[in-house]
C-alpha positions as CSV (number, residue, x, y, z in Angstrom):
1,X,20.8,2.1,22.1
2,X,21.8,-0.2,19.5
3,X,21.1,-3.5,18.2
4,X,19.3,-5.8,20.9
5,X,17.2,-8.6,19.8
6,X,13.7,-9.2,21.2
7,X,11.5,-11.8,20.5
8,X,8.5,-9.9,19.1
9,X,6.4,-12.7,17.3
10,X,4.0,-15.3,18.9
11,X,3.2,-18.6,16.6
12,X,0.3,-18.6,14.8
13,X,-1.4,-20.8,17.6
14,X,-1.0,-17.6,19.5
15,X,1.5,-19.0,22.0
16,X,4.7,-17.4,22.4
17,X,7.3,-18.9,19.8
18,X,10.3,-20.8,22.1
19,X,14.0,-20.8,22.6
20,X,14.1,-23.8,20.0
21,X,12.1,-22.1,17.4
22,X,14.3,-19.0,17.4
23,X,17.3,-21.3,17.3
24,X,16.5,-22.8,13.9
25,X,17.2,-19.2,12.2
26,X,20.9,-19.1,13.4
27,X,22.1,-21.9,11.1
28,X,20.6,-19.6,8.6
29,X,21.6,-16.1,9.0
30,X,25.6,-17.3,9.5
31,X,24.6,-19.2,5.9
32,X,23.2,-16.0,4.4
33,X,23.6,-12.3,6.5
34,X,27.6,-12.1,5.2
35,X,25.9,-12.7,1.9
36,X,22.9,-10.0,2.0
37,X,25.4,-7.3,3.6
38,X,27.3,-6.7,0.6
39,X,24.7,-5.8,-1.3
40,X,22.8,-3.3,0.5
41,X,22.5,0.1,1.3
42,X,22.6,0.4,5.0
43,X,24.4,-1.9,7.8
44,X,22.7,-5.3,8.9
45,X,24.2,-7.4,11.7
46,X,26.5,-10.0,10.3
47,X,27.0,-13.1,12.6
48,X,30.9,-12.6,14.4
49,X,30.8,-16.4,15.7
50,X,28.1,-19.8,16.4
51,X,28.2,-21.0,20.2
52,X,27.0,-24.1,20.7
53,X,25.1,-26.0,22.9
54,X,26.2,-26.2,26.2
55,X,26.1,-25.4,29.9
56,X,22.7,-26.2,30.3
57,X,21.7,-24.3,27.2
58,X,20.7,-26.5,24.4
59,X,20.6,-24.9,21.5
60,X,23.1,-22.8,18.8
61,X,23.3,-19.1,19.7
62,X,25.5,-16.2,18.0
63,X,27.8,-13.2,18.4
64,X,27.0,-10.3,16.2
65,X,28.6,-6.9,16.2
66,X,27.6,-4.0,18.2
67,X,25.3,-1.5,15.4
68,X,25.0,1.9,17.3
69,X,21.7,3.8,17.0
70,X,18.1,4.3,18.7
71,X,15.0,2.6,18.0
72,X,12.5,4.1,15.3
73,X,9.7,5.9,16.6
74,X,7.8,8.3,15.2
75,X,8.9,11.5,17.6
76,X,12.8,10.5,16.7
77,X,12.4,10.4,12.6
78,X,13.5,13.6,11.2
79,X,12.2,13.6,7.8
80,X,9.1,11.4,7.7
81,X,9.2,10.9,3.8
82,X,12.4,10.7,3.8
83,X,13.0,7.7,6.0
84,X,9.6,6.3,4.0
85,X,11.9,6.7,0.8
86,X,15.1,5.6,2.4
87,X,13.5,2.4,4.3
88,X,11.8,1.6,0.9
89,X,15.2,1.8,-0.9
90,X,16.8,-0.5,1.8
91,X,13.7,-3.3,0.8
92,X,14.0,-2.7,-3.2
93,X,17.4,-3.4,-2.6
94,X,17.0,-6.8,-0.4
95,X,14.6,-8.0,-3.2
96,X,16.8,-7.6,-5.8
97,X,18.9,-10.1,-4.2
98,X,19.4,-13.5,-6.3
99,X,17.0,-15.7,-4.6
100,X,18.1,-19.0,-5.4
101,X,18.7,-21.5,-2.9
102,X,17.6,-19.0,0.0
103,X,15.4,-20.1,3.0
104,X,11.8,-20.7,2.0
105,X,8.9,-19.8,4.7
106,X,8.8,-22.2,7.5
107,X,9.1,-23.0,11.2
108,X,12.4,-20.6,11.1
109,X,10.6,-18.0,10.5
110,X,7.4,-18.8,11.6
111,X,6.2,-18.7,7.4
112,X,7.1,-15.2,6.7
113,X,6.9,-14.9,2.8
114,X,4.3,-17.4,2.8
115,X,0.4,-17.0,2.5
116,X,-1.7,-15.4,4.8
117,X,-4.0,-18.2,5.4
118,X,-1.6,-19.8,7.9
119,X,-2.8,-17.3,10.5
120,X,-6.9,-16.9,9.4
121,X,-7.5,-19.2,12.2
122,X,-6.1,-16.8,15.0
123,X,-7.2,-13.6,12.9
124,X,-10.5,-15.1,13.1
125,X,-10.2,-15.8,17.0
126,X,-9.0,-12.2,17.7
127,X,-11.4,-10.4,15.8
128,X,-14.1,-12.4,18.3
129,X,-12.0,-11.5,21.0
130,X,-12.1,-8.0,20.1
131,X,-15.1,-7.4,18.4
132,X,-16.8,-4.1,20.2
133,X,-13.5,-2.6,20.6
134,X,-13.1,-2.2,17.0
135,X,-14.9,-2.1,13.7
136,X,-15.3,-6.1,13.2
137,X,-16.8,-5.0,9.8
138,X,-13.9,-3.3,8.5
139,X,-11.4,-5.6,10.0
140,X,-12.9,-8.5,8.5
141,X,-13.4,-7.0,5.0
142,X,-9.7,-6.0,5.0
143,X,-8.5,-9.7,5.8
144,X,-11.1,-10.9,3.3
145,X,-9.4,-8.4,0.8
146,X,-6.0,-9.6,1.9
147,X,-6.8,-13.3,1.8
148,X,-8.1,-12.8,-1.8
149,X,-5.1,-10.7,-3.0
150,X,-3.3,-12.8,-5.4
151,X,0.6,-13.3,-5.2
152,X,1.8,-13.8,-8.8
153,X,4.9,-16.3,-7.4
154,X,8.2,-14.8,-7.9
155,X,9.6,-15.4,-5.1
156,X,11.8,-12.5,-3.3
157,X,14.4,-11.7,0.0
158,X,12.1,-10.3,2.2
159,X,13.3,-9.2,6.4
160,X,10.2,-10.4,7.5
161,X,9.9,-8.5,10.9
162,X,10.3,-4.9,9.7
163,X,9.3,-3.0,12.7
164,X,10.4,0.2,14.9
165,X,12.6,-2.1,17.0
166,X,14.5,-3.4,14.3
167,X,15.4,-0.1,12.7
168,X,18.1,2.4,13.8
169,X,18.2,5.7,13.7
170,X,21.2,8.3,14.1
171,X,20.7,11.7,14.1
172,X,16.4,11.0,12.9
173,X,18.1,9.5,9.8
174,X,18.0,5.8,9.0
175,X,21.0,4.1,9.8
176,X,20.5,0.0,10.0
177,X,18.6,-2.6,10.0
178,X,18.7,-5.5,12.5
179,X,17.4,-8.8,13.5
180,X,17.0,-11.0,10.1
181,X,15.9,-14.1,12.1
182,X,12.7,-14.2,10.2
183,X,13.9,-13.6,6.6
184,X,13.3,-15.6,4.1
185,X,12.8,-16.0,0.4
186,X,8.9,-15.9,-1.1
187,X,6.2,-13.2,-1.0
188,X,7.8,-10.1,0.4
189,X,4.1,-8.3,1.0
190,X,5.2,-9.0,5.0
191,X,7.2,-6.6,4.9
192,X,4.8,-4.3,3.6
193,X,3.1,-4.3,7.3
194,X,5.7,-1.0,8.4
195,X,3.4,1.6,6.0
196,X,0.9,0.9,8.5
197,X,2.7,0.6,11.9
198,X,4.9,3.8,11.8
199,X,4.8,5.9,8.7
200,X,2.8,8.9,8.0
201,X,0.1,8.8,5.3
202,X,2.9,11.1,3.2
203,X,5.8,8.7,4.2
204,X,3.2,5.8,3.2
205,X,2.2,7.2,-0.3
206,X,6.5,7.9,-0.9
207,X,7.5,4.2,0.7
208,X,4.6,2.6,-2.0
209,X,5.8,4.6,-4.9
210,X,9.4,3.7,-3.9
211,X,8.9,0.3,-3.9
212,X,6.4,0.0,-7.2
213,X,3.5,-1.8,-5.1
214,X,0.7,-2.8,-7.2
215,X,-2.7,-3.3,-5.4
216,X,-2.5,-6.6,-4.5
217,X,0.6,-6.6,-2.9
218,X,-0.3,-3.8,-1.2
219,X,-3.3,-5.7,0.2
220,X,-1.4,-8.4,1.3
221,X,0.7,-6.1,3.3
222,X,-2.3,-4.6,5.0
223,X,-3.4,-8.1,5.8
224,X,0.1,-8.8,7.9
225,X,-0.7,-5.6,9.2
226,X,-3.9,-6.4,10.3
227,X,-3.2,-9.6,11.4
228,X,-0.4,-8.6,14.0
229,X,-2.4,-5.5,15.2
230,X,-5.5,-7.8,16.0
231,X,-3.0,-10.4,17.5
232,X,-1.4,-7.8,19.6
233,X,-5.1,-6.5,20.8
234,X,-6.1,-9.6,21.5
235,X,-3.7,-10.5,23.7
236,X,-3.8,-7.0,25.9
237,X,-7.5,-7.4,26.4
238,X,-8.2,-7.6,30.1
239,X,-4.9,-5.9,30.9
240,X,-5.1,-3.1,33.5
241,X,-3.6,0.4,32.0
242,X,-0.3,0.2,34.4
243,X,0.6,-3.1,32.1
244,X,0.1,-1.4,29.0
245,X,2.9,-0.5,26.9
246,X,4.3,2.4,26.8
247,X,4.2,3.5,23.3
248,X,0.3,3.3,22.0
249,X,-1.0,-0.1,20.9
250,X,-2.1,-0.1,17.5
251,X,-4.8,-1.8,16.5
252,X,-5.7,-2.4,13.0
253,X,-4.2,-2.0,9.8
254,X,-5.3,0.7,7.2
255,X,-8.3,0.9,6.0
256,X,-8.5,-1.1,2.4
257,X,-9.0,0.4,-0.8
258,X,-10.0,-2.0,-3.7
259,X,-7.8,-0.9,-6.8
260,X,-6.8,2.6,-6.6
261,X,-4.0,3.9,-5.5
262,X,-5.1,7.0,-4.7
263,X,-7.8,7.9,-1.5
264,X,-8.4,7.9,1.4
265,X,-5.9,4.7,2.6
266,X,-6.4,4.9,7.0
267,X,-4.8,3.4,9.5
268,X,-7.1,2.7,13.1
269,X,-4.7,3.0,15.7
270,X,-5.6,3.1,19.7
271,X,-4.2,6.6,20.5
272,X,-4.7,6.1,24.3
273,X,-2.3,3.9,24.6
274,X,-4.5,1.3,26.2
275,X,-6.8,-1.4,24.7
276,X,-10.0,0.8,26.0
277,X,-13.1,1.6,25.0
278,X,-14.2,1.3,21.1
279,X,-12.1,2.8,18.6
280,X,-14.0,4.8,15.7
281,X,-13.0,6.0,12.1
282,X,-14.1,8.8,10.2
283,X,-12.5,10.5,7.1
284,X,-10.1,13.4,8.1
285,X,-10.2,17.0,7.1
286,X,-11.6,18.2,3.9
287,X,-7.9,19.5,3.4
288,X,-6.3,16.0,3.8
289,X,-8.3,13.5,2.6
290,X,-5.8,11.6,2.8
291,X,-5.1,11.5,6.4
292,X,-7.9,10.0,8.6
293,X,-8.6,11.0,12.2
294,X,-8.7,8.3,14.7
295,X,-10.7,9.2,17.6
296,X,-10.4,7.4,21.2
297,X,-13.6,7.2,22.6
298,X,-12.8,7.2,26.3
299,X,-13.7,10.4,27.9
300,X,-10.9,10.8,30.3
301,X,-8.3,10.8,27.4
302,X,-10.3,11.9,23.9
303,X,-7.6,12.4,21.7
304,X,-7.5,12.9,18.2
305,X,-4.5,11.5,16.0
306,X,-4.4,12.2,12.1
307,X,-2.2,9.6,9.9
């Protein structure tokens, strides 16, 4: 498998973003990707040519190289810290990027990089949607803490959709990183959202050292996770198990902690795979505190995951 792009984002209305919306980020990565691939550590796709509107398609479209590799997921990563550290360098790289005259957050990339209170008004309408399924408390106290995370302005590259299906692996190693058609210049917590999504409490601790994140940031990055998990939820509730899928649908972001750094830092994830039956935290092994244990409560499939 290589690179293969997939609209993976809704608006913040909730309805699926449209063929004209994605359009408005090709101007921009042929303006910027041949720029950004110089200077980082790992291949990104770099536009080969612009089609343009025709044959009863109405929009610009482009060609991009093939990138060879295999989705992320946790069974293929080799060395869990070490793609943490790796993935972490890739980002500290892409900030470090002179920012001047890049894209600011807005309907090309659906206001990556911007603040978090464009989408309260959906996080608000999924945590109703799912409230029962999850703990509504701790959800809502970990968007609060988000909400009320300060960004101190300087404005950074971010990718804006880091995610397993827009990282490639070869041999479990990192090998490239695709689909830029939400990055942007601004606050660069979104991309933050990963440490959540796919990396182990270990690779999590190593990917936040990497990257220097002081505790604000690092709340706004659980926010964008939180906000896409309920998101996702919501929009699976009702679903029979048959349309579920196939890799588990997580749920909620981690856990917040205030100030520290150090902890417990727990991510609620749905481990059956299905949005089914409430999902319960409690603090992991006395040997890792630092790995919860998310428990499914359905009977026909108790599992037991550890972060």
């Amino acid at each position: 498998m290589g690179q293969l792009d997939v609209p993976p984002w809704r608006r913040n209305d909730g309805a699926p973003a449209s063929a004209s919306e994605y359009a408005l980020a090709v101007s921009k990565e042929h303006r910027w990707l041949p720029v950004l691939a110089p200077q980082l550590p790992l291949p990104i796709p770099v536009p080969l040519a612009k089609g343009e509107p025709g044959a009863g398609y109405p929009y610009s479209w482009s060609v991009y190289p093939w990138l060879d590799g295999e989705s992320a997921s946790a069974d293929a990563i080799a060395d869990p810290v070490r793609f943490a550290v790796e993935l972490a360098g890739f980002l500290t790289a892409l900030r470090s990027i002179d920012s001047a005259d890049g894209p600011r957050p807005g309907k090309h990339n659906w206001f990556r990089g911007g603040t978090l209170r464009t989408y309260d008004r959906q996080t608000q309408n999924a945590l109703a949607q799912v409230y029962g399924h999850v703990d509504g408390g701790l959800a809502r106290q970990i968007w609060e803490n988000a909400l009320d995370a300060r960004w101190d302005g300087v404005e950074s590259w971010f990718h804006g959709d880091v995610s397993e299906g827009n990282l490639l692996l070869k041999d479990g190693q990192l090998a490239a990183v695709i689909d830029f058609g939400t990055c942007g210049v601004g606050d660069p917590a979104c991309d933050l959202a990963i440490a959540w999504t796919l990396l182990t409490a270990e690779g999590r601790q190593a990917f936040r050292e990497r990257l220097a994140v002081g505790p604000a940031e690092w709340a706004r990055g659980r926010g964008w996770a939180l906000w896409k998990a309920l998101a996702t939820y919501a929009s699976t509730l009702g679903d029979g198990e048959e349309a579920a899928p196939t890799h588990s649908v997580f749920i909620a972001g981690a856990a917040w902690m205030h100030t520290r750094r150090a902890g417990p830092d727990p991510v609620l994830v749905n481990p059956c795979g299905t949005p089914a039956g409430p999902i319960t935290i409690s603090p992991g092994p006395p040997s890792r505190p630092s790995s919860p244990t998310m428990t499914c409560t359905r009977p026909s499939r108790m599992t037991n995951v550890s972060s």
